[in-house]
Backbone as a chain_set.jsonl record, in Angstrom:
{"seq": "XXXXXXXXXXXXXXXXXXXXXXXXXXXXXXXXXXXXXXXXXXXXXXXXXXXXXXXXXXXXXXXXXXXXXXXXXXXXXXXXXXXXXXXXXXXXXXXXXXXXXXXXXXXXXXXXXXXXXXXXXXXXXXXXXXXXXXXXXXXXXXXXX", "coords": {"N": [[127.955, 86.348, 58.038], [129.762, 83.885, 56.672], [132.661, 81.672, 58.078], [136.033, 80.273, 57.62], [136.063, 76.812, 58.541], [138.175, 75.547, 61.037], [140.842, 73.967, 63.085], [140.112, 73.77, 65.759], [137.288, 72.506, 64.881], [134.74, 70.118, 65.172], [134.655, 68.124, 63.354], [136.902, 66.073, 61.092], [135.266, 65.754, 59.074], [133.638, 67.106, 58.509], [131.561, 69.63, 57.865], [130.324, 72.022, 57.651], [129.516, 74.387, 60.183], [126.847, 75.058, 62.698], [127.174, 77.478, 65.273], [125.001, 78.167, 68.537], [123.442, 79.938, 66.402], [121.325, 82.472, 65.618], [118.61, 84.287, 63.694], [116.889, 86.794, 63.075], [113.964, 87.55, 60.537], [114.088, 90.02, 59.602], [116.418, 91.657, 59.646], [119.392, 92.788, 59.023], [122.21, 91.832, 58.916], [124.077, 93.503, 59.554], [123.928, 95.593, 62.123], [121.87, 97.079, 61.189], [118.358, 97.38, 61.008], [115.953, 95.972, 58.904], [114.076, 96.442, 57.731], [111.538, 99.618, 56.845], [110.485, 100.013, 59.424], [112.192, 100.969, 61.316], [112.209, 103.876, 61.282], [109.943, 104.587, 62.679], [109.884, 103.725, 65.367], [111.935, 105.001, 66.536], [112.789, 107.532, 68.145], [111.633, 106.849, 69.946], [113.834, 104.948, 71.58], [117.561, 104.383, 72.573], [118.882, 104.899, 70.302], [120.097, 102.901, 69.093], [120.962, 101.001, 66.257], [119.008, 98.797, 65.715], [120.844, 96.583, 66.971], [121.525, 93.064, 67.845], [121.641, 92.425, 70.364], [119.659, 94.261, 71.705], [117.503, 93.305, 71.692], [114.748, 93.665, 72.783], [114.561, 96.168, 72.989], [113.346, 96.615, 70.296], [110.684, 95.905, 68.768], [109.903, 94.841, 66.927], [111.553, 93.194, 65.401], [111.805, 90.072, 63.765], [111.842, 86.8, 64.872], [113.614, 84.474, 63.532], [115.249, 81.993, 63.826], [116.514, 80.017, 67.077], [119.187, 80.004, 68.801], [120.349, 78.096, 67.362], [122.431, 74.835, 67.106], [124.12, 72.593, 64.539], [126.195, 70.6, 62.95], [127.396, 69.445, 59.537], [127.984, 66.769, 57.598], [130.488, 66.287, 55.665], [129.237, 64.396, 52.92], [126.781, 63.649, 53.772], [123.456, 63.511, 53.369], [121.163, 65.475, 54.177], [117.601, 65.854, 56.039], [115.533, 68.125, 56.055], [112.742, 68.34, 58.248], [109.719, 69.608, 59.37], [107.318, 71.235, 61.437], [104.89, 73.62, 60.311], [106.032, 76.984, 60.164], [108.282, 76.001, 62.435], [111.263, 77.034, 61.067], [112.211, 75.811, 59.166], [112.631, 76.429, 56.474], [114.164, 79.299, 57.063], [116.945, 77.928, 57.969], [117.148, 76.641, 56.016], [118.108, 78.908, 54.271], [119.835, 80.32, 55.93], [121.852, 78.497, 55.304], [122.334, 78.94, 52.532], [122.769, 81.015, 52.595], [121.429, 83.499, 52.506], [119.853, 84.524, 54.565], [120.944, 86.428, 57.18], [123.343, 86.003, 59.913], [122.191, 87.248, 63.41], [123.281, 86.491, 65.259], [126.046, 84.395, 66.783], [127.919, 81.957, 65.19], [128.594, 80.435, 61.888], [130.235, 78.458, 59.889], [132.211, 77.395, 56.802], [133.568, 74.77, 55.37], [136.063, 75.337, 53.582], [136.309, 75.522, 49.874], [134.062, 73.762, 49.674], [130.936, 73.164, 48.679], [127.294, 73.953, 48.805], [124.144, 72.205, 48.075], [120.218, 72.83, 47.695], [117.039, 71.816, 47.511], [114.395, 73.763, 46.983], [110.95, 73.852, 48.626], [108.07, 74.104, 46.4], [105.462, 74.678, 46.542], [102.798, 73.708, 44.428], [99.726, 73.208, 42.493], [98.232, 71.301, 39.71], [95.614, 72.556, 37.131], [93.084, 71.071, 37.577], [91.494, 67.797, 39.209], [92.062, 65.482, 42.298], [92.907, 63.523, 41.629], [94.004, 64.094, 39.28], [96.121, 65.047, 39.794], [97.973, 63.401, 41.347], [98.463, 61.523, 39.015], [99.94, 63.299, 37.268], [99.765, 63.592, 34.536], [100.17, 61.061, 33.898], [99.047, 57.63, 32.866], [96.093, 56.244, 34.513], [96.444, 53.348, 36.496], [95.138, 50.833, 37.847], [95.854, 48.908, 39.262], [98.244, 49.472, 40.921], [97.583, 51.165, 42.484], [95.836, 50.465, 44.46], [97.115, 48.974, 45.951]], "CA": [[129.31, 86.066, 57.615], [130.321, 82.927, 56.915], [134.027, 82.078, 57.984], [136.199, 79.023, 57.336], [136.215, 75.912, 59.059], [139.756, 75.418, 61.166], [141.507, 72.274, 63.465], [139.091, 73.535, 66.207], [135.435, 72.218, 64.482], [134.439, 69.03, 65.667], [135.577, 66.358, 62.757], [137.802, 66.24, 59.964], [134.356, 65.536, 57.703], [132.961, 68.425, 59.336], [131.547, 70.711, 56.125], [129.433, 73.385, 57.814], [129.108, 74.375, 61.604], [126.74, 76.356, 63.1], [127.095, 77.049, 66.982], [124.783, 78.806, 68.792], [123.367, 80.555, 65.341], [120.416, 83.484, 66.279], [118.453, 84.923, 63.204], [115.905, 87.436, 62.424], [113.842, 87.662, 59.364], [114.073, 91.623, 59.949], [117.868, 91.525, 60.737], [120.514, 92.909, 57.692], [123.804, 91.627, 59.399], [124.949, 95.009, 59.792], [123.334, 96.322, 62.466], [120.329, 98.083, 61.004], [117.027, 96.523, 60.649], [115.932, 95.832, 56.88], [112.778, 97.06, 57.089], [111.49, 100.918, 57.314], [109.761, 100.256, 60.67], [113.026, 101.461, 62.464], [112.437, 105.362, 61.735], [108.606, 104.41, 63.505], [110.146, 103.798, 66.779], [113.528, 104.804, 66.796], [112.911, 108.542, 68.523], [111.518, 106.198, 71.323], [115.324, 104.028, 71.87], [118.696, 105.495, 72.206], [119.509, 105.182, 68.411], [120.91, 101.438, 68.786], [119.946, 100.826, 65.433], [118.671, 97.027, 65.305], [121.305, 95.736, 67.498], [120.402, 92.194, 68.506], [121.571, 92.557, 71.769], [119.255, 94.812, 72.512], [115.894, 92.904, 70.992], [113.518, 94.22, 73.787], [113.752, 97.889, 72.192], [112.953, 96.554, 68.769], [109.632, 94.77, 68.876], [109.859, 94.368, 65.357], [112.37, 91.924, 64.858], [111.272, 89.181, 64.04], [112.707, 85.909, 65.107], [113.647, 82.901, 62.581], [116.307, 80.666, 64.344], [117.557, 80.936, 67.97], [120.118, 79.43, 69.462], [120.948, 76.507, 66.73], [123.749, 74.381, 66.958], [124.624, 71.631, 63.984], [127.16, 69.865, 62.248], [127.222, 68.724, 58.092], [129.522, 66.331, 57.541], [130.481, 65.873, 53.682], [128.556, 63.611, 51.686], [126.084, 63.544, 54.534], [122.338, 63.804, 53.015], [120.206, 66.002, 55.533], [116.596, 66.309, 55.559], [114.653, 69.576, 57.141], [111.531, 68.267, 58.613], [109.011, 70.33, 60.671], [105.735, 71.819, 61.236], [104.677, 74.492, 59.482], [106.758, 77.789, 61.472], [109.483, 75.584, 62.822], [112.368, 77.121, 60.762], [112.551, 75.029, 57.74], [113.354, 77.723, 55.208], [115.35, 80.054, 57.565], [117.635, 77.488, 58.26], [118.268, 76.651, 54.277], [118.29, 80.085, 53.993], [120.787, 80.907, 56.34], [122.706, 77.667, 54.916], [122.579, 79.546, 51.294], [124.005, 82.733, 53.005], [120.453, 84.443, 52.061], [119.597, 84.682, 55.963], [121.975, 86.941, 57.888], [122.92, 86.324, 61.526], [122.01, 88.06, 64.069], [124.546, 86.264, 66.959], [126.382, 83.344, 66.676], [129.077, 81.841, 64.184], [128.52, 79.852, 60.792], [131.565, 78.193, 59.463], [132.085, 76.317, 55.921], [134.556, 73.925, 54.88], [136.834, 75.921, 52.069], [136.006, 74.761, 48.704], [132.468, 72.871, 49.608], [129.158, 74.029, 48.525], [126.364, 73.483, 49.171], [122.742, 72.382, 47.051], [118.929, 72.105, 48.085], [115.794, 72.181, 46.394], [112.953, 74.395, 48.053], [109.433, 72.942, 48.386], [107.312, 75.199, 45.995], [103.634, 73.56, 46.574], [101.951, 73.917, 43.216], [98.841, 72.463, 42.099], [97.925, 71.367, 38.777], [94.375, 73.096, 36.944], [92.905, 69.842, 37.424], [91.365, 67.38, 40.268], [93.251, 65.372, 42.852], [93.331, 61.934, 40.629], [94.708, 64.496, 38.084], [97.561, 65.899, 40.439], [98.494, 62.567, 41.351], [98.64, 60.57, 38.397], [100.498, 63.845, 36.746], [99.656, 63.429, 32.973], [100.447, 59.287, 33.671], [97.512, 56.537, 32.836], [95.788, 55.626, 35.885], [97.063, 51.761, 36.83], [94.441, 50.158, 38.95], [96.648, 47.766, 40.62], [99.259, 50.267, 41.712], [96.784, 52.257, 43.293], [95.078, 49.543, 45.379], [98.194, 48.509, 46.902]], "C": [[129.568, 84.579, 57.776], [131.902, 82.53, 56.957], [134.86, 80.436, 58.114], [136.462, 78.329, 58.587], [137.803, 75.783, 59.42], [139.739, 73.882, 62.241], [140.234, 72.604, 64.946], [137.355, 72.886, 65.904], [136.043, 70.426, 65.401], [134.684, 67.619, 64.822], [135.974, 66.843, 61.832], [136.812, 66.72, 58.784], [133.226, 66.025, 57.472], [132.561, 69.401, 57.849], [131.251, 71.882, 56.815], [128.981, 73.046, 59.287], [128.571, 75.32, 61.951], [126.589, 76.018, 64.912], [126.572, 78.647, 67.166], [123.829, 80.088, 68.01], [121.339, 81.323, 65.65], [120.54, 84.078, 64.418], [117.47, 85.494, 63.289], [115.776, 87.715, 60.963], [114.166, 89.395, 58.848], [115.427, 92.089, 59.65], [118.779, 91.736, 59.639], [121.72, 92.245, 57.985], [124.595, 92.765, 59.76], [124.637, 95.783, 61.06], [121.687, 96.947, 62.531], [118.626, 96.877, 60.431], [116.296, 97.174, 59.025], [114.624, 96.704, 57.165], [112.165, 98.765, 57.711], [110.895, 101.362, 58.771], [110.839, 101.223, 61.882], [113.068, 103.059, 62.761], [110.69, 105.6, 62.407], [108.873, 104.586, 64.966], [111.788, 104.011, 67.204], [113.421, 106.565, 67.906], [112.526, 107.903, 70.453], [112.745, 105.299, 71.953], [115.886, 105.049, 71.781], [118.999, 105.163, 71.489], [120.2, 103.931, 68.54], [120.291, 101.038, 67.836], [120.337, 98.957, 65.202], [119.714, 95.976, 65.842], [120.977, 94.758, 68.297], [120.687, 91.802, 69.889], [120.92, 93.157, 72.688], [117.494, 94.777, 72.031], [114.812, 93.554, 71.749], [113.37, 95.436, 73.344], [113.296, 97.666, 71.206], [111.758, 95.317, 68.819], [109.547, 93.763, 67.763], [110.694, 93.13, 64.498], [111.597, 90.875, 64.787], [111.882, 87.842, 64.086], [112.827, 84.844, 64.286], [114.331, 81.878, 63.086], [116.491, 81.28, 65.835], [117.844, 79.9, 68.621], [120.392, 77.905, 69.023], [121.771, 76.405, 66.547], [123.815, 72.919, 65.798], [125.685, 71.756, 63.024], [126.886, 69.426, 60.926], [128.294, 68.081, 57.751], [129.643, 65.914, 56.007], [130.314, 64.23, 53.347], [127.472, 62.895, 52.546], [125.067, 64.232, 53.647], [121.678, 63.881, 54.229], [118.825, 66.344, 54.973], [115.999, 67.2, 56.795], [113.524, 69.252, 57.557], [110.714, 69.649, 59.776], [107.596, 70.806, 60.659], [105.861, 73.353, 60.91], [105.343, 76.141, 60.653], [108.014, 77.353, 61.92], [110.813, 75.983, 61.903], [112.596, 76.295, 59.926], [113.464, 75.836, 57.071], [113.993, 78.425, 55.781], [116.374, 79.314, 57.641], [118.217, 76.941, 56.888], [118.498, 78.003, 53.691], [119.308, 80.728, 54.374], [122.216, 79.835, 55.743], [123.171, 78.387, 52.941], [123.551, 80.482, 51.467], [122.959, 83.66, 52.611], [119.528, 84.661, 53.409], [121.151, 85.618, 56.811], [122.3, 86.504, 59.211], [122.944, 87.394, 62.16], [123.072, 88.036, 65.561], [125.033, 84.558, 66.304], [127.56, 82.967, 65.632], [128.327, 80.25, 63.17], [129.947, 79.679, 60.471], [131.292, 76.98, 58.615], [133.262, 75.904, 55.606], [135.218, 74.64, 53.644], [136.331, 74.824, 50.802], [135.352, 73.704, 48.798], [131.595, 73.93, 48.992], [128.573, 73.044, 48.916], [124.603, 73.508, 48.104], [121.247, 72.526, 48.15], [117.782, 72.641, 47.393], [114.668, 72.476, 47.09], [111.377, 73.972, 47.582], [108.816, 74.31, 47.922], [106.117, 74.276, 45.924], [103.219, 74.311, 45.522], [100.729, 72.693, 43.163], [97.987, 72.586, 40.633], [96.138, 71.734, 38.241], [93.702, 71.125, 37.021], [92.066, 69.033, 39.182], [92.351, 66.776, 41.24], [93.85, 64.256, 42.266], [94.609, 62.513, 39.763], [96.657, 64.931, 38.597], [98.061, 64.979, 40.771], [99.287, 61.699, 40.653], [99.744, 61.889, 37.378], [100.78, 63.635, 35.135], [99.796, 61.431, 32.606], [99.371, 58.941, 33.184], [97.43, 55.962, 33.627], [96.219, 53.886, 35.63], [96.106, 51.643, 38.399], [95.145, 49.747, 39.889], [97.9, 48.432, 41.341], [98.63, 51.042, 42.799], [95.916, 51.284, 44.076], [96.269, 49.228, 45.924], [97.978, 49.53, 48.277]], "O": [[129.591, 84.069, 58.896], [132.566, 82.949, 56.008], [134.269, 79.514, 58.677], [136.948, 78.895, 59.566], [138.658, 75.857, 58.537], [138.9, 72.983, 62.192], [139.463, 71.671, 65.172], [136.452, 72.898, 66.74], [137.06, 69.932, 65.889], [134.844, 66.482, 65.265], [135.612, 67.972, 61.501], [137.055, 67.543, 57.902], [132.26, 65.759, 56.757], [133.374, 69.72, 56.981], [131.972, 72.847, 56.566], [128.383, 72.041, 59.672], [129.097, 76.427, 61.837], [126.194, 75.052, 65.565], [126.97, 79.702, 66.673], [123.473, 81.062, 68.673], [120.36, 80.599, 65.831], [121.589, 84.284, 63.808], [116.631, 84.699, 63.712], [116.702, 87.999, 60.203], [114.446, 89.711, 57.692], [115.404, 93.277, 59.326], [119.069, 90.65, 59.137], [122.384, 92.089, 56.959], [125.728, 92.741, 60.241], [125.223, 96.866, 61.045], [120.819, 97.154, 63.38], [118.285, 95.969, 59.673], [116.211, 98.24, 58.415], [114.454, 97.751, 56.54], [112.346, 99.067, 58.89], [110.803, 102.503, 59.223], [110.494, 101.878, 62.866], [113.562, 103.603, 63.749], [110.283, 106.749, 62.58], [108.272, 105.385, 65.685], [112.537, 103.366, 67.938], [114.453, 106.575, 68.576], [112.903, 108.271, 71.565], [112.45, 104.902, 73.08], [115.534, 106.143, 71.342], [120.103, 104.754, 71.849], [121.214, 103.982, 67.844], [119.14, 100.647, 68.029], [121.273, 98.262, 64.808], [119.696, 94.806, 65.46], [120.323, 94.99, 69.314], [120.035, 90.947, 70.487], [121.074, 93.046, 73.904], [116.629, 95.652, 72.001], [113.896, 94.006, 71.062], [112.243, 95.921, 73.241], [112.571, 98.596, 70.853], [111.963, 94.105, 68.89], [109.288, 92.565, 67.655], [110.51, 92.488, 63.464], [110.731, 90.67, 65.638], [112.623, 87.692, 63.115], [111.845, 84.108, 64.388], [113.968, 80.752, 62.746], [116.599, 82.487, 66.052], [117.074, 79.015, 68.995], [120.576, 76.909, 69.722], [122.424, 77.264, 65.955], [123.449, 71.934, 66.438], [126.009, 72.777, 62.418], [125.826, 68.803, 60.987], [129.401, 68.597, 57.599], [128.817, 65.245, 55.385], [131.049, 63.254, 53.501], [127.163, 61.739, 52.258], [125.379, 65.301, 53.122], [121.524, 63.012, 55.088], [118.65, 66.901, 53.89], [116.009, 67.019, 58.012], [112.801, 70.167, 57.163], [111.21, 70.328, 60.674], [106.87, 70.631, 59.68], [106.791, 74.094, 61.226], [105.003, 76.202, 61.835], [108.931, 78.172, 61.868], [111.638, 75.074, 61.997], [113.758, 75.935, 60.117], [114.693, 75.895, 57.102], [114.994, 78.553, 55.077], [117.296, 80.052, 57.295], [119.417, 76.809, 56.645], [119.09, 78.113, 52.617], [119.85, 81.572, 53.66], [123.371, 80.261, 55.735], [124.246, 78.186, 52.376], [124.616, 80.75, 50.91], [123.401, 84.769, 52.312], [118.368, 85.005, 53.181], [122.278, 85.124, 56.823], [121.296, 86.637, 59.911], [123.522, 88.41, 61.775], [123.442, 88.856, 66.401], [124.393, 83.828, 65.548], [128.177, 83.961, 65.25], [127.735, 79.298, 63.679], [130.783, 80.551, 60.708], [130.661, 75.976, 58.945], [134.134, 76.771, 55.547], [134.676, 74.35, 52.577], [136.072, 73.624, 50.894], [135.724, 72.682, 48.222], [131.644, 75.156, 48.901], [128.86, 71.892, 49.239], [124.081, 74.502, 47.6], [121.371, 72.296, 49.353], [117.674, 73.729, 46.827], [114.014, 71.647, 47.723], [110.88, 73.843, 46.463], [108.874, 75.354, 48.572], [106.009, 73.257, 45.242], [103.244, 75.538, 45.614], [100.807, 71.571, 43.663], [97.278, 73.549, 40.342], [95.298, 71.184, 38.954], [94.16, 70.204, 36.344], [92.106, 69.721, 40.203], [93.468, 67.293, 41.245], [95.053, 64.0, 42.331], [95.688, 61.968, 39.53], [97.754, 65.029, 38.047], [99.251, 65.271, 40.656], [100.321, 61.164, 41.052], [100.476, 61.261, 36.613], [101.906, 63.538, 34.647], [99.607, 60.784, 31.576], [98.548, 59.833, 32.977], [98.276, 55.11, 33.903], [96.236, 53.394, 34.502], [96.284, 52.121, 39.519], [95.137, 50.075, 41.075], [98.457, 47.869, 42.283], [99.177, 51.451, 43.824], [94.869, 51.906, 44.253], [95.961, 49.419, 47.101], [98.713, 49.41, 49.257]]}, "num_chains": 1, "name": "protein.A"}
């Protein structure tokens, strides 16, 4: 759920706050865990279905964010760095609203959006000169620099 930004956030130019923000990739927002593993081990729990307060019965969850706190302040350009695992994509994911939480609060600025463009690694039929130069004409002297 995302819910609007009020006089409590932290600045006027404040777009999008998350405090505290807990997801699983597993994790619907509702309660119930997305995927069919829950009627596997559910006769073994007392029927808390996929509540994330109670992660230790549900092995299965699986964890994407926990316990992130930031700030977007409008017309602030952010970049996602990390190593491969670190929450890249959950965290533009949960910024889309295509990540649910699991604990915590999300809050957007009324009438903002939000863009970003997801890294799809492709590689052209071709060598690596070819994937570089991308249909261009090689230039010696650019490429010695």
């Amino acid at each position: 759920e995302v819910r609007p930004i009020n006089a409590s956030t932290p600045s006027s130019t404040t777009v999008i706050t998350l405090s505290n923000v807990t997801c699983h990739w597993n994790y619907d927002g509702n309660g119930l865990l997305v995927e069919k593993e829950l009627q596997s081990f559910s006769d073994s729990t007392d029927g808390a279905h996929g509540d994330p307060e109670k992660v230790d019965y549900y092995p299965h969850l699986i964890m994407a964010l926990d316990n992130i706190n930031a700030n977007f302040a409008e017309g602030q350009l952010t970049c996602i760095l990390g190593q491969v695992g670190s929450g890249k994509s959950a965290l533009l994911q949960l910024l889309a609203g295509e990540l649910a939480l699991s604990n915590g609060s999300h809050y957007r600025k009324a009438g903002y959006s939000i863009a970003y463009a997801q890294q799809d690694p492709w590689i052209m039929d071709g060598n690596v000169k070819d994937n570089i130069l991308m249909g261009r004409p090689f230039d010696g002297e650019l490429y010695e620099r």
